[in-house]
Backbone as XML, in Angstrom:
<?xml version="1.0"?>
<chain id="A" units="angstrom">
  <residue number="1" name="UNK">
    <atom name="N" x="19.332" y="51.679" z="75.418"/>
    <atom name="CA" x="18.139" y="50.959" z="75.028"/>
    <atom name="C" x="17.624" y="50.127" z="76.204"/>
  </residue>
  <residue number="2" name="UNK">
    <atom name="N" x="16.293" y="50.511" z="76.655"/>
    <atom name="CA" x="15.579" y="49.156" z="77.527"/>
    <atom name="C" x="15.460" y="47.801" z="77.085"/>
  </residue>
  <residue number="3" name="UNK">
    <atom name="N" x="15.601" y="47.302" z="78.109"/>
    <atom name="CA" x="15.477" y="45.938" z="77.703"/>
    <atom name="C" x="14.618" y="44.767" z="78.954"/>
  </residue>
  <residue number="4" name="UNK">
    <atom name="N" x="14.006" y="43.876" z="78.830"/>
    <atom name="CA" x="13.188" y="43.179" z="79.800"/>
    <atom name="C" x="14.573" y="41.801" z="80.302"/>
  </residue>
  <residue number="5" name="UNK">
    <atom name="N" x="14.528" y="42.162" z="81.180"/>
    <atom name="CA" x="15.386" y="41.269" z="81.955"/>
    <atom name="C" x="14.758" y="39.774" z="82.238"/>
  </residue>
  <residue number="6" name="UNK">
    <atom name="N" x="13.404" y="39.864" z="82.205"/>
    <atom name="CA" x="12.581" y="38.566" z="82.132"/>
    <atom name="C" x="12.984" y="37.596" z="81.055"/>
  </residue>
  <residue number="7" name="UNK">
    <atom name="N" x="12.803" y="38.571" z="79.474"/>
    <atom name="CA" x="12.642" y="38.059" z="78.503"/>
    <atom name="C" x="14.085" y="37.004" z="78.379"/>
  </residue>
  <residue number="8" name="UNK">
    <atom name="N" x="14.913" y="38.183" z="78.893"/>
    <atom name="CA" x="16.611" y="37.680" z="78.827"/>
    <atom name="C" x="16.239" y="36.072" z="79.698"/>
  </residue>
  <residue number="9" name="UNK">
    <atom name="N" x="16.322" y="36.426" z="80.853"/>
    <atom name="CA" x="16.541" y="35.063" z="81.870"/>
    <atom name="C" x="15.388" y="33.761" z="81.492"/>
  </residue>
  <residue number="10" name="UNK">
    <atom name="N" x="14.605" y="33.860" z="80.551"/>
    <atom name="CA" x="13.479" y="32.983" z="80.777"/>
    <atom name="C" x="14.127" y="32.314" z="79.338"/>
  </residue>
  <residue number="11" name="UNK">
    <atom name="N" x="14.593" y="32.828" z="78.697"/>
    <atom name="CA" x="15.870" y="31.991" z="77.321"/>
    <atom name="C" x="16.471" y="31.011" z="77.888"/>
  </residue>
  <residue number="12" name="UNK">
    <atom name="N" x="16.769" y="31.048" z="78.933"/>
    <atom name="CA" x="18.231" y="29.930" z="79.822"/>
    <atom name="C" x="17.510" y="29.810" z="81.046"/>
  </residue>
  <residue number="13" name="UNK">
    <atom name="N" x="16.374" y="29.904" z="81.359"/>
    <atom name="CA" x="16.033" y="29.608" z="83.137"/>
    <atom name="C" x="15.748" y="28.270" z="82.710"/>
  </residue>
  <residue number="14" name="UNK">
    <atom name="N" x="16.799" y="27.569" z="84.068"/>
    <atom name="CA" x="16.454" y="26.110" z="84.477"/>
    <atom name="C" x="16.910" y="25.295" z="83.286"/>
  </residue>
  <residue number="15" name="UNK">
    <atom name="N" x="17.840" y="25.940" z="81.869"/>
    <atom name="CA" x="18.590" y="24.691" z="81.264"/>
    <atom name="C" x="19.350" y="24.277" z="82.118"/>
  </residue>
  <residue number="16" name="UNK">
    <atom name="N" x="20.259" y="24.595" z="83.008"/>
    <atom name="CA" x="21.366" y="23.640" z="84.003"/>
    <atom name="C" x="22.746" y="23.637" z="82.795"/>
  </residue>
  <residue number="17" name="UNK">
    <atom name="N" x="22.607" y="25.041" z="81.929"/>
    <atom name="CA" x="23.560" y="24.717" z="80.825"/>
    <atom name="C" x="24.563" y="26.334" z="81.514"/>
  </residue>
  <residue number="18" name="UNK">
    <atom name="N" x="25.194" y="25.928" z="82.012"/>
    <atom name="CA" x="26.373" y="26.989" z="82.675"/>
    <atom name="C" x="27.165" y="27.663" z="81.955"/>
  </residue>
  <residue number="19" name="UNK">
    <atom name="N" x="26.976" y="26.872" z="80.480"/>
    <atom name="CA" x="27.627" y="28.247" z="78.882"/>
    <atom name="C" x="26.535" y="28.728" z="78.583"/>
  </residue>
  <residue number="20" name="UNK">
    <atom name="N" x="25.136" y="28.449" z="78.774"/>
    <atom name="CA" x="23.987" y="29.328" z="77.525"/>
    <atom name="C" x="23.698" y="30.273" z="78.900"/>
  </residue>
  <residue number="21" name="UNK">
    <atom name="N" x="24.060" y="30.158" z="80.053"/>
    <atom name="CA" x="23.662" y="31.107" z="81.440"/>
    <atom name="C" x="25.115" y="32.056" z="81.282"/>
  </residue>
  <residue number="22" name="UNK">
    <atom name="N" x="26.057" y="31.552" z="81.460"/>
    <atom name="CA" x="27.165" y="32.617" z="81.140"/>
    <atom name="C" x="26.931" y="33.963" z="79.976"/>
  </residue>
  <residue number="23" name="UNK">
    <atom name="N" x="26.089" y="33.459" z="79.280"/>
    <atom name="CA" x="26.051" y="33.628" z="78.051"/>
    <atom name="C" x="25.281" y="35.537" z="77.623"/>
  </residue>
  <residue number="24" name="UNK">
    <atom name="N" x="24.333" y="35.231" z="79.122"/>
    <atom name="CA" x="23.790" y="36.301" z="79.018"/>
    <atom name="C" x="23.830" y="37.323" z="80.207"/>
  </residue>
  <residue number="25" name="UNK">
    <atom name="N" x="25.381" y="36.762" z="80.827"/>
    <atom name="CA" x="25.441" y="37.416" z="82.259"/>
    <atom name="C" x="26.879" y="38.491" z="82.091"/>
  </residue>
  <residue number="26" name="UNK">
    <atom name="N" x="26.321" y="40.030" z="82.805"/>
    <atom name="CA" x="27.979" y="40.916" z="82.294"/>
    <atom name="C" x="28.600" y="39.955" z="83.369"/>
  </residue>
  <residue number="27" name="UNK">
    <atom name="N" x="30.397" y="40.506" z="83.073"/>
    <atom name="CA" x="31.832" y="40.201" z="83.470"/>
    <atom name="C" x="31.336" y="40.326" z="84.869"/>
  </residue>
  <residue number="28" name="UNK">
    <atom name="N" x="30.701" y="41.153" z="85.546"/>
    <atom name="CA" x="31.089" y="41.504" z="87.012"/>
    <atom name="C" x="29.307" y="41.567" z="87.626"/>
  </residue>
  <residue number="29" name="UNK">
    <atom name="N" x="28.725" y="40.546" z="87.136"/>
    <atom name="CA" x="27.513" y="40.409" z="87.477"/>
    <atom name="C" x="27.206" y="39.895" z="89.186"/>
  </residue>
  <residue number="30" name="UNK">
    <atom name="N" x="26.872" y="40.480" z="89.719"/>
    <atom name="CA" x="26.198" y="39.995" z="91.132"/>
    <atom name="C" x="25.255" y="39.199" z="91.580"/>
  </residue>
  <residue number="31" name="UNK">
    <atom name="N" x="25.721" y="37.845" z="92.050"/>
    <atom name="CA" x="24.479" y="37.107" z="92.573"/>
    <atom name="C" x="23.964" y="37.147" z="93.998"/>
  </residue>
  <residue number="32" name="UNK">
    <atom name="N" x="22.969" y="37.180" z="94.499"/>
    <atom name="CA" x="22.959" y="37.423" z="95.962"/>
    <atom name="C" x="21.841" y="35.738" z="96.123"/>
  </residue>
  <residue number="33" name="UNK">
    <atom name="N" x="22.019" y="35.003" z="96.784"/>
    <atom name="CA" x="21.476" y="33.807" z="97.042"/>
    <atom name="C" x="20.827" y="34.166" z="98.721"/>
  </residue>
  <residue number="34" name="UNK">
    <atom name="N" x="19.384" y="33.165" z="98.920"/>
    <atom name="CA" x="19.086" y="33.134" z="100.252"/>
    <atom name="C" x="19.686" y="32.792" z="101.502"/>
  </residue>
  <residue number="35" name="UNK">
    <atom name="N" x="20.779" y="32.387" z="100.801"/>
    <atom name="CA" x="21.387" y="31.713" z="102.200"/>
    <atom name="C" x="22.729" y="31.783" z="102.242"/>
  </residue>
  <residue number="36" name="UNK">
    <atom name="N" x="23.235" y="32.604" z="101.520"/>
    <atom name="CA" x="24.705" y="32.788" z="101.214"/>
    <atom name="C" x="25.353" y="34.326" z="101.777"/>
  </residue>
  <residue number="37" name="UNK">
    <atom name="N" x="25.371" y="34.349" z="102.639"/>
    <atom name="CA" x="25.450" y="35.731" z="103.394"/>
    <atom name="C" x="26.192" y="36.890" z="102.264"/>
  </residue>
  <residue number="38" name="UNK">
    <atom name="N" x="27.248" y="36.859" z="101.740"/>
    <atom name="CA" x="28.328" y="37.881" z="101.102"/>
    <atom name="C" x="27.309" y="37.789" z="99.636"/>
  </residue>
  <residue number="39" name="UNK">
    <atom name="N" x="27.060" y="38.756" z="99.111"/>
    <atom name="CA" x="26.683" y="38.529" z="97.622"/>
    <atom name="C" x="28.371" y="37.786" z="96.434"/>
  </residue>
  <residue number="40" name="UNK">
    <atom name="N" x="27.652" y="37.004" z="95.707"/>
    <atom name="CA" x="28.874" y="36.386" z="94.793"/>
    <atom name="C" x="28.867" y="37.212" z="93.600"/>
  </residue>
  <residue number="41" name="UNK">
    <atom name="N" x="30.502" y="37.724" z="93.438"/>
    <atom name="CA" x="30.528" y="38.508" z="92.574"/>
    <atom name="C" x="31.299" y="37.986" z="91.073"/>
  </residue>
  <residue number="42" name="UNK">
    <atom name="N" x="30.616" y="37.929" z="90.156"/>
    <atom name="CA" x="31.401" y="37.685" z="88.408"/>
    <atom name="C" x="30.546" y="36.593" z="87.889"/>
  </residue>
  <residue number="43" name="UNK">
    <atom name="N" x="30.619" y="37.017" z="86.740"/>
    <atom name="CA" x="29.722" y="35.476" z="85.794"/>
    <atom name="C" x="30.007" y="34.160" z="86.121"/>
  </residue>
  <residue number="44" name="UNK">
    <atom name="N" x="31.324" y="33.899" z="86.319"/>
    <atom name="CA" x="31.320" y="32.256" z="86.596"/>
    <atom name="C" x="30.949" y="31.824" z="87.239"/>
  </residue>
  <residue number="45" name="UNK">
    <atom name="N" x="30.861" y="32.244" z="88.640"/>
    <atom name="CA" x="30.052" y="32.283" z="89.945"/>
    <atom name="C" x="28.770" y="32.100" z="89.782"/>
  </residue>
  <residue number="46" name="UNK">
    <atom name="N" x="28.468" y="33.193" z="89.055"/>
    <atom name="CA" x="27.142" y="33.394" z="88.906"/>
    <atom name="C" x="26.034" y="32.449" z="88.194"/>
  </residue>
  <residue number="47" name="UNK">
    <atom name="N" x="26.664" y="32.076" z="86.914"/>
    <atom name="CA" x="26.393" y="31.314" z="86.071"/>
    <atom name="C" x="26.321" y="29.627" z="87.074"/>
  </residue>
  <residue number="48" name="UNK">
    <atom name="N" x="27.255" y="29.240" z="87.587"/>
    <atom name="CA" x="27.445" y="28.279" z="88.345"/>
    <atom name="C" x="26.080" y="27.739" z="89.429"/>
  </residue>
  <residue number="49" name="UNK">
    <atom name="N" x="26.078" y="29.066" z="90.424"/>
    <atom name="CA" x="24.784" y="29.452" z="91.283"/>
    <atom name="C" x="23.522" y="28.871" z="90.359"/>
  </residue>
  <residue number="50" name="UNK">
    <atom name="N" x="23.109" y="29.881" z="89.456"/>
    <atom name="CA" x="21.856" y="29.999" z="88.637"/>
    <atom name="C" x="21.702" y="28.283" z="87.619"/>
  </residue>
  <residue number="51" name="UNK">
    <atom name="N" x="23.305" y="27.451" z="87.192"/>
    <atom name="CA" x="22.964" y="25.927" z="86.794"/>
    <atom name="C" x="22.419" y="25.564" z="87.963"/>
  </residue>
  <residue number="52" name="UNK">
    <atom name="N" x="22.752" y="25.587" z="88.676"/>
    <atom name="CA" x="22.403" y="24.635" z="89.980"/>
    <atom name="C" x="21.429" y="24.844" z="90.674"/>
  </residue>
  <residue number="53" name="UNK">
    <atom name="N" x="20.589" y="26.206" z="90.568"/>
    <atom name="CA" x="19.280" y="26.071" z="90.874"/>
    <atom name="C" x="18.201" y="25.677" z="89.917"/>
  </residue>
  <residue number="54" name="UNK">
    <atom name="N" x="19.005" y="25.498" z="88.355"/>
    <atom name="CA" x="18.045" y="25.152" z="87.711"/>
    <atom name="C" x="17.863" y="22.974" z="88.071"/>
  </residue>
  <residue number="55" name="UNK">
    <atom name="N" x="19.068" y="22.491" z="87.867"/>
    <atom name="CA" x="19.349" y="21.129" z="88.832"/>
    <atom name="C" x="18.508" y="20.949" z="90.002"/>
  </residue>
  <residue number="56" name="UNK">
    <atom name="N" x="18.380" y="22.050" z="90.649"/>
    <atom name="CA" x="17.672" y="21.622" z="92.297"/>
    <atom name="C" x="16.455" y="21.997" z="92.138"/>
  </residue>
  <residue number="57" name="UNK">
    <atom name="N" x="15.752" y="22.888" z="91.284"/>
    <atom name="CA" x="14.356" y="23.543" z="91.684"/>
    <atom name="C" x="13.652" y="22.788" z="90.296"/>
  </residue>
  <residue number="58" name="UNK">
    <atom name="N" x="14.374" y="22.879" z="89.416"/>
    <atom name="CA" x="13.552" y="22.714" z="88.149"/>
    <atom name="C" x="13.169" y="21.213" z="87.675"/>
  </residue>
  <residue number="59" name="UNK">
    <atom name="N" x="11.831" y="21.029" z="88.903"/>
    <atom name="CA" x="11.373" y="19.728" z="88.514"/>
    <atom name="C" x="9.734" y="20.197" z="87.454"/>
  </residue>
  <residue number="60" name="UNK">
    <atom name="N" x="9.123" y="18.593" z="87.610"/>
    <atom name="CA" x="7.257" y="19.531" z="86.925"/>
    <atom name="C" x="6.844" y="20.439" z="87.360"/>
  </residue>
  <residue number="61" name="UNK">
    <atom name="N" x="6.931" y="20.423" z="88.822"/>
    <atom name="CA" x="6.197" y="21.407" z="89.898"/>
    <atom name="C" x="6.749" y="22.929" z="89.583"/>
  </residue>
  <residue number="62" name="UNK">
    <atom name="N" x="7.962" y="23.002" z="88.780"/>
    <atom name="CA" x="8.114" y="24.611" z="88.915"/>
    <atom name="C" x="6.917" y="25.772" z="87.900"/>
  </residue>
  <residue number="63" name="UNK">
    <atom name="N" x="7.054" y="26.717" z="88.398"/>
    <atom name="CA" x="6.803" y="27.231" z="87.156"/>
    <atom name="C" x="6.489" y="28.941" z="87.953"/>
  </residue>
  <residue number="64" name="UNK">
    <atom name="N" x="7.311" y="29.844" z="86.584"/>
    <atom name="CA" x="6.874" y="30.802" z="87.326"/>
    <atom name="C" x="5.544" y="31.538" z="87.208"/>
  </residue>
  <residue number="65" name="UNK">
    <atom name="N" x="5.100" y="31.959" z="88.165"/>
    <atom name="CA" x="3.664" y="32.272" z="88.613"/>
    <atom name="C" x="3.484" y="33.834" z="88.684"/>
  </residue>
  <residue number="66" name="UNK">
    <atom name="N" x="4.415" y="34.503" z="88.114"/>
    <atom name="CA" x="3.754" y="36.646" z="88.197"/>
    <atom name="C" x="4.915" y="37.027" z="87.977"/>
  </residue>
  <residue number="67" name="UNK">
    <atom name="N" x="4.992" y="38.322" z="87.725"/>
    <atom name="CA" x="6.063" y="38.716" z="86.548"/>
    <atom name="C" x="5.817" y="40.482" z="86.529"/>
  </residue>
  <residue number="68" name="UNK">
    <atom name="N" x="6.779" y="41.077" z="87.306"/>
    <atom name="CA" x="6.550" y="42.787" z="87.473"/>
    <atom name="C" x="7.591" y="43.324" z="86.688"/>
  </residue>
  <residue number="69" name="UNK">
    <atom name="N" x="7.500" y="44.024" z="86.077"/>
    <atom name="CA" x="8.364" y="44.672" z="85.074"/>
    <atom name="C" x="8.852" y="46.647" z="85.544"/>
  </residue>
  <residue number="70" name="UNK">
    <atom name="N" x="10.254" y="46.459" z="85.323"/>
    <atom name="CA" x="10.414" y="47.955" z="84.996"/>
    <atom name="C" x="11.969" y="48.076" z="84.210"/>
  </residue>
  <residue number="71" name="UNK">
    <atom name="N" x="12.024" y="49.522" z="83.719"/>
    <atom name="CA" x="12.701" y="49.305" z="82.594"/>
    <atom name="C" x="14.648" y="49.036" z="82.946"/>
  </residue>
  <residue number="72" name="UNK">
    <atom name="N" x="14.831" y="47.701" z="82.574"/>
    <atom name="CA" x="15.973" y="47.295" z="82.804"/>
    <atom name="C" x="15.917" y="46.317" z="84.233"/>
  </residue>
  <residue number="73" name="UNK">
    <atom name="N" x="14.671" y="46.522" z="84.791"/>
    <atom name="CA" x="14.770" y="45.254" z="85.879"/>
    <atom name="C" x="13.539" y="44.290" z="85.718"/>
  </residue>
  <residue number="74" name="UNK">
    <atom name="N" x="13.601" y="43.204" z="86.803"/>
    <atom name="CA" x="12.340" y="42.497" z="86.423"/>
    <atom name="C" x="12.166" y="41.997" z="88.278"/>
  </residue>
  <residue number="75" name="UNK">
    <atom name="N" x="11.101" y="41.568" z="88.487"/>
    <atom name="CA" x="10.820" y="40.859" z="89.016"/>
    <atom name="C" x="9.859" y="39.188" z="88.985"/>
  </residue>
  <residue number="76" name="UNK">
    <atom name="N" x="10.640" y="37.763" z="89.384"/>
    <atom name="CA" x="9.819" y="37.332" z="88.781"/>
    <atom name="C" x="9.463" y="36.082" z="89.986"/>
  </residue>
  <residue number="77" name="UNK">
    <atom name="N" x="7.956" y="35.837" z="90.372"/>
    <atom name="CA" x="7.990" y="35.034" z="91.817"/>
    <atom name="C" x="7.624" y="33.766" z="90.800"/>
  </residue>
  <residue number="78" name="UNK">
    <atom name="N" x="8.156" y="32.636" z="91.501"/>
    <atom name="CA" x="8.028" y="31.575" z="91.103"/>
    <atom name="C" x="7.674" y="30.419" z="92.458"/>
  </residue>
  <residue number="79" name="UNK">
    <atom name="N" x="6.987" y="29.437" z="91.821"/>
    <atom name="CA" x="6.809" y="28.144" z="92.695"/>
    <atom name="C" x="7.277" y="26.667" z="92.591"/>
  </residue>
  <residue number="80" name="UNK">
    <atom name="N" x="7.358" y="25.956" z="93.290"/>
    <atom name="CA" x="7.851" y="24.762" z="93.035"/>
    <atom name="C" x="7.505" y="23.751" z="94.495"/>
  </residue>
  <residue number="81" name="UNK">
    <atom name="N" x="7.215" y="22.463" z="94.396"/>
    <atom name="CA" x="7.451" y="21.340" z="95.280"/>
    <atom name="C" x="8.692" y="20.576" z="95.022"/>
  </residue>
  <residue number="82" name="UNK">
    <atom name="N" x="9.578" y="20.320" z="96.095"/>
    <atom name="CA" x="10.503" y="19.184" z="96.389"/>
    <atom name="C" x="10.542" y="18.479" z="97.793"/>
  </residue>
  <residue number="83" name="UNK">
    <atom name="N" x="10.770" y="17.336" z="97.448"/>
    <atom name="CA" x="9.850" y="16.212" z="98.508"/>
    <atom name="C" x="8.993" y="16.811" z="100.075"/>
  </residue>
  <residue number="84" name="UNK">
    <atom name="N" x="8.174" y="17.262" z="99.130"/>
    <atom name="CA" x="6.632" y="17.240" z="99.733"/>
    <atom name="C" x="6.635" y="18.828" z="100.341"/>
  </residue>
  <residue number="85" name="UNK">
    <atom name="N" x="7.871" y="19.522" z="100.003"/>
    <atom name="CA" x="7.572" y="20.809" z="100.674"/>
    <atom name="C" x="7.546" y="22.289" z="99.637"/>
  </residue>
  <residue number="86" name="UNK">
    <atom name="N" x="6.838" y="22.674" z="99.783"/>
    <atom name="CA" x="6.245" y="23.888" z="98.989"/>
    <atom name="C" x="7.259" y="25.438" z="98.994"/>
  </residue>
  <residue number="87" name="UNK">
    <atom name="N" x="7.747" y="25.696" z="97.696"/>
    <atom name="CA" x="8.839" y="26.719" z="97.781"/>
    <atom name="C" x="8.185" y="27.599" z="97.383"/>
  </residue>
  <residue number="88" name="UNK">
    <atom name="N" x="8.125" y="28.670" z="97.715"/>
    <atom name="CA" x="7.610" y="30.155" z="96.983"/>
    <atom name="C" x="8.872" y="31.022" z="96.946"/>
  </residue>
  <residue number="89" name="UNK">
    <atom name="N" x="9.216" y="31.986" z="95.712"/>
    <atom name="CA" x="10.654" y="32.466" z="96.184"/>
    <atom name="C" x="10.243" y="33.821" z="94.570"/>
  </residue>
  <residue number="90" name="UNK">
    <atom name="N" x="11.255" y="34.474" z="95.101"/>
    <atom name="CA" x="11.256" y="35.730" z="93.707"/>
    <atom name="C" x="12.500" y="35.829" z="93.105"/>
  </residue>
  <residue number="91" name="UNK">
    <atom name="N" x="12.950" y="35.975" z="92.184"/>
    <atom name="CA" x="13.859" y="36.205" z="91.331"/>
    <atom name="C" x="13.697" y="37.898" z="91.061"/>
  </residue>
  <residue number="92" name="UNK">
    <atom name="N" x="14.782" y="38.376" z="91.444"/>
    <atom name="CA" x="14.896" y="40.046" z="91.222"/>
    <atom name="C" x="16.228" y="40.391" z="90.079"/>
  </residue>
  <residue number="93" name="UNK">
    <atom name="N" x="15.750" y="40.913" z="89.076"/>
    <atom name="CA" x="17.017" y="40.819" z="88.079"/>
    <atom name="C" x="17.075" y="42.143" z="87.195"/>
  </residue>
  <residue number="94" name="UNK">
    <atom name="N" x="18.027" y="42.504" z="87.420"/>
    <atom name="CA" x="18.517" y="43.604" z="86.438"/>
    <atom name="C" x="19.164" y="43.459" z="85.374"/>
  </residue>
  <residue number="95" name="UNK">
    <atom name="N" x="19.489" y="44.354" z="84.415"/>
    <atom name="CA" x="20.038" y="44.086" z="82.926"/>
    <atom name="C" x="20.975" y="45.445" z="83.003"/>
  </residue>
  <residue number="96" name="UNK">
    <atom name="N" x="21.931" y="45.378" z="82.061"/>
    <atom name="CA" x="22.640" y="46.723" z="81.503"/>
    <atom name="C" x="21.702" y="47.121" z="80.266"/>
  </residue>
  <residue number="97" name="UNK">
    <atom name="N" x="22.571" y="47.979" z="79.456"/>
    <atom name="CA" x="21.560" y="48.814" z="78.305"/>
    <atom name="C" x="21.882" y="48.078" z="77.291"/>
  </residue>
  <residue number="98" name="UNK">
    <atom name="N" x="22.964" y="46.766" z="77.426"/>
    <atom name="CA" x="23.156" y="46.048" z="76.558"/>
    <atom name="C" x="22.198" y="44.625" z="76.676"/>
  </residue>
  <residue number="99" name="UNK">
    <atom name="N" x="21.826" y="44.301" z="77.605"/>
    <atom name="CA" x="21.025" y="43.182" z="77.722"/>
    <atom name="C" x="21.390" y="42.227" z="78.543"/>
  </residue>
  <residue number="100" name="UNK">
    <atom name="N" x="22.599" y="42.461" z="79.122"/>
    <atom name="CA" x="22.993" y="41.810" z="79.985"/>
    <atom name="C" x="22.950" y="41.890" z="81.285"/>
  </residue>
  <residue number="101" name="UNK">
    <atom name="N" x="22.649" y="40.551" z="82.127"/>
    <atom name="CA" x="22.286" y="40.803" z="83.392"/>
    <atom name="C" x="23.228" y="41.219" z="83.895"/>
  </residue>
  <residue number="102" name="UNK">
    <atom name="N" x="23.443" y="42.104" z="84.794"/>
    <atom name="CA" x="24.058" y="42.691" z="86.064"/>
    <atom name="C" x="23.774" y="42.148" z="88.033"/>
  </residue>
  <residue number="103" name="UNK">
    <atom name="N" x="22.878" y="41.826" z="87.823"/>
    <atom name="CA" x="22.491" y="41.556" z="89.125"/>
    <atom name="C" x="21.419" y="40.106" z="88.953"/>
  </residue>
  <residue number="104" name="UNK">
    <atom name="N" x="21.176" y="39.388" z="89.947"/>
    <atom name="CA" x="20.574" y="38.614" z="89.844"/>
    <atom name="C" x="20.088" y="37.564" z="91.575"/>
  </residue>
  <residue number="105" name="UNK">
    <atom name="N" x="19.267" y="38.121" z="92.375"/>
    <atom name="CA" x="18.826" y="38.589" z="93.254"/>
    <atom name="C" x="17.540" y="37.485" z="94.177"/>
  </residue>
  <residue number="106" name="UNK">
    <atom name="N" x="17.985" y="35.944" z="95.003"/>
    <atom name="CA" x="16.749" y="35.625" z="94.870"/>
    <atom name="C" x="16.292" y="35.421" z="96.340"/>
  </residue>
  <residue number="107" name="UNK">
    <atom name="N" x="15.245" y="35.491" z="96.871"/>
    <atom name="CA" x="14.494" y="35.374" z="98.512"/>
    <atom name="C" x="13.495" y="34.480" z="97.894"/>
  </residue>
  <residue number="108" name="UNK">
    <atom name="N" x="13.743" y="33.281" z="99.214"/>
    <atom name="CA" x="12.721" y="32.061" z="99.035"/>
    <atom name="C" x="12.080" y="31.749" z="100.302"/>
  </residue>
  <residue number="109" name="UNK">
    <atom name="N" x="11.095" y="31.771" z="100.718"/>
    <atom name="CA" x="10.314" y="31.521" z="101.787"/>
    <atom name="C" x="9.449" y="29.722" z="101.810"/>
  </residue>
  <residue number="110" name="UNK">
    <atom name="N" x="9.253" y="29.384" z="102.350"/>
    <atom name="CA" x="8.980" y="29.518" z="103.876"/>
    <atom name="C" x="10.912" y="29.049" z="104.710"/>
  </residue>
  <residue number="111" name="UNK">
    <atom name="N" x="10.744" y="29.163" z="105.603"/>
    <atom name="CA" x="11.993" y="28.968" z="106.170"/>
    <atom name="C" x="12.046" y="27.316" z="105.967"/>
  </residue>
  <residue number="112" name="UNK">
    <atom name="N" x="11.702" y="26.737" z="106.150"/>
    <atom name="CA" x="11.591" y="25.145" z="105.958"/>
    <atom name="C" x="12.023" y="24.964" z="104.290"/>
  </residue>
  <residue number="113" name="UNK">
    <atom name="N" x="11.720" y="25.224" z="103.420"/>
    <atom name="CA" x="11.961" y="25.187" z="102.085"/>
    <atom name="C" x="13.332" y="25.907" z="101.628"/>
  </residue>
  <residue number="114" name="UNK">
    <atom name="N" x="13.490" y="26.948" z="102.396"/>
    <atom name="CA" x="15.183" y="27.792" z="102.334"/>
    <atom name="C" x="16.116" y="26.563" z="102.746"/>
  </residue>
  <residue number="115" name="UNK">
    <atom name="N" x="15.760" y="26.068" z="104.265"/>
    <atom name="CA" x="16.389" y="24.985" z="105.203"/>
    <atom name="C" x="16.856" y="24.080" z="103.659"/>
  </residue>
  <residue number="116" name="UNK">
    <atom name="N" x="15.939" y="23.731" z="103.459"/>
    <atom name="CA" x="15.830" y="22.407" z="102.641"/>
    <atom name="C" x="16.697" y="22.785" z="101.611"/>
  </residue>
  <residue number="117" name="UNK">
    <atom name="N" x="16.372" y="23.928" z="101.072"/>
    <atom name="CA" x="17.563" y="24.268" z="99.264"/>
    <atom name="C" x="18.823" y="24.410" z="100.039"/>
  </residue>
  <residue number="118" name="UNK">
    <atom name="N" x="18.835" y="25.204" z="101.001"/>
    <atom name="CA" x="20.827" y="25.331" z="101.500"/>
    <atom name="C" x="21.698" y="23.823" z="101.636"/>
  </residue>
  <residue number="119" name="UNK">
    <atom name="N" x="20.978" y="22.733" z="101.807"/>
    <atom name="CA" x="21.305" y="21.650" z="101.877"/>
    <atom name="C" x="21.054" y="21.343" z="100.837"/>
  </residue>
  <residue number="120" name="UNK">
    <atom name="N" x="20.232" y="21.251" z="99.501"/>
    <atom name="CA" x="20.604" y="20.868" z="98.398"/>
    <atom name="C" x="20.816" y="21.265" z="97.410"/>
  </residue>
  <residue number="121" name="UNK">
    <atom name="N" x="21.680" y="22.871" z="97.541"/>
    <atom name="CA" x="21.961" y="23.683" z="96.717"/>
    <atom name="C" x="23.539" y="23.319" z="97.075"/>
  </residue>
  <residue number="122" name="UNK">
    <atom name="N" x="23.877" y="23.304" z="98.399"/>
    <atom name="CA" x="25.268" y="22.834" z="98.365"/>
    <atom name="C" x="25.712" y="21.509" z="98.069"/>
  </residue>
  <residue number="123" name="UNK">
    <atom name="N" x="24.559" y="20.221" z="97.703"/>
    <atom name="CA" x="25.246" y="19.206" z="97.723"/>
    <atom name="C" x="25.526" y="19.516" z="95.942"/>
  </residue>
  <residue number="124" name="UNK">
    <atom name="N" x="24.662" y="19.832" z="95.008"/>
    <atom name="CA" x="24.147" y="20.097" z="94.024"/>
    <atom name="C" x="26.011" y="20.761" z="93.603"/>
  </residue>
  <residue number="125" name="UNK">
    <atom name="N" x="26.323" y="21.739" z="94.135"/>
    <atom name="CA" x="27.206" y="22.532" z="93.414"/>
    <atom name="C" x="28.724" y="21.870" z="93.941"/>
  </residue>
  <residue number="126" name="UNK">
    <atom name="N" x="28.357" y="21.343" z="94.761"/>
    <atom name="CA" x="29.534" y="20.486" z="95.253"/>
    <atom name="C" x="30.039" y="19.181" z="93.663"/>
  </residue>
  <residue number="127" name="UNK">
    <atom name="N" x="28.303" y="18.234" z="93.621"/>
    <atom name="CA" x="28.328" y="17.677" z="92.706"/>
    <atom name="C" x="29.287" y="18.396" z="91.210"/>
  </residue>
  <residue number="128" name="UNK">
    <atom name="N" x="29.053" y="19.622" z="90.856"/>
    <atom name="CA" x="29.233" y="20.188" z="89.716"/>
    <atom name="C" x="30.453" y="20.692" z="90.248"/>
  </residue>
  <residue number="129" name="UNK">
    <atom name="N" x="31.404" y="20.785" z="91.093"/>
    <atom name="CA" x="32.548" y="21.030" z="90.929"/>
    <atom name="C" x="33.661" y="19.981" z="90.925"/>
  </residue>
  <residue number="130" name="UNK">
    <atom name="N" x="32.671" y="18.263" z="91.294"/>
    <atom name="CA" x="33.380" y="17.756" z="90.498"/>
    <atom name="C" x="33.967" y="16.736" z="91.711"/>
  </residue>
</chain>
């Protein structure tokens, strides 16, 4: 069965809730981050990654802005400001035939705004491990 991978991720995008994100991610799901050279492989990881960009990106300013569809993947570009600098970035996401994400895929431009999340994506997950 097809399924919209949008519909899935936009249920839990940006709660910062790392059980309702687990929730809809398979066992051996792949995250690939902008700045994280090795892709991270398994839900906890994954789930972990995806709280913490909802923590770092998901202020007023976000919101996603276009939305390409095909069956079992999605593409979805989104925008956001954090102190004073302008993020443009895409979310690329696949699903199994069960509904669950498999992959989860994101490139953020301008280089100044990447600069800026690698430094507060790591203080962010640092925070959450405690």
């Amino acid at each position: 069965m097809a399924h919209n991978p949008a519909e899935i991720w936009h249920k839990v995008a940006l709660s910062r809730d790392v059980d309702a994100i687990a929730a809809i991610l398979h066992d051996d799901c792949i995250f690939e981050s902008p700045v994280v050279h090795t892709p991270q492989l398994g839900k906890a990881i994954t789930a972990k990654y995806l709280a913490a960009a909802g923590h770092t990106l998901g202020n007023s300013d976000f919101a996603y802005v276009g939305e390409w569809h095909r069956e079992n993947s999605a593409i979805l570009e989104f925008q956001t400001v954090i102190d004073g600098i302008a993020i443009n970035g895409i979310d690329m996401i696949s699903c199994d035939d069960d509904g669950l994400i498999t992959h989860f895929k994101v490139m953020v431009r301008p280089l100044k705004a990447m600069n800026m999340l690698h430094q507060k994506m790591g203080e962010m997950l640092m925070k959450m491990s405690g």
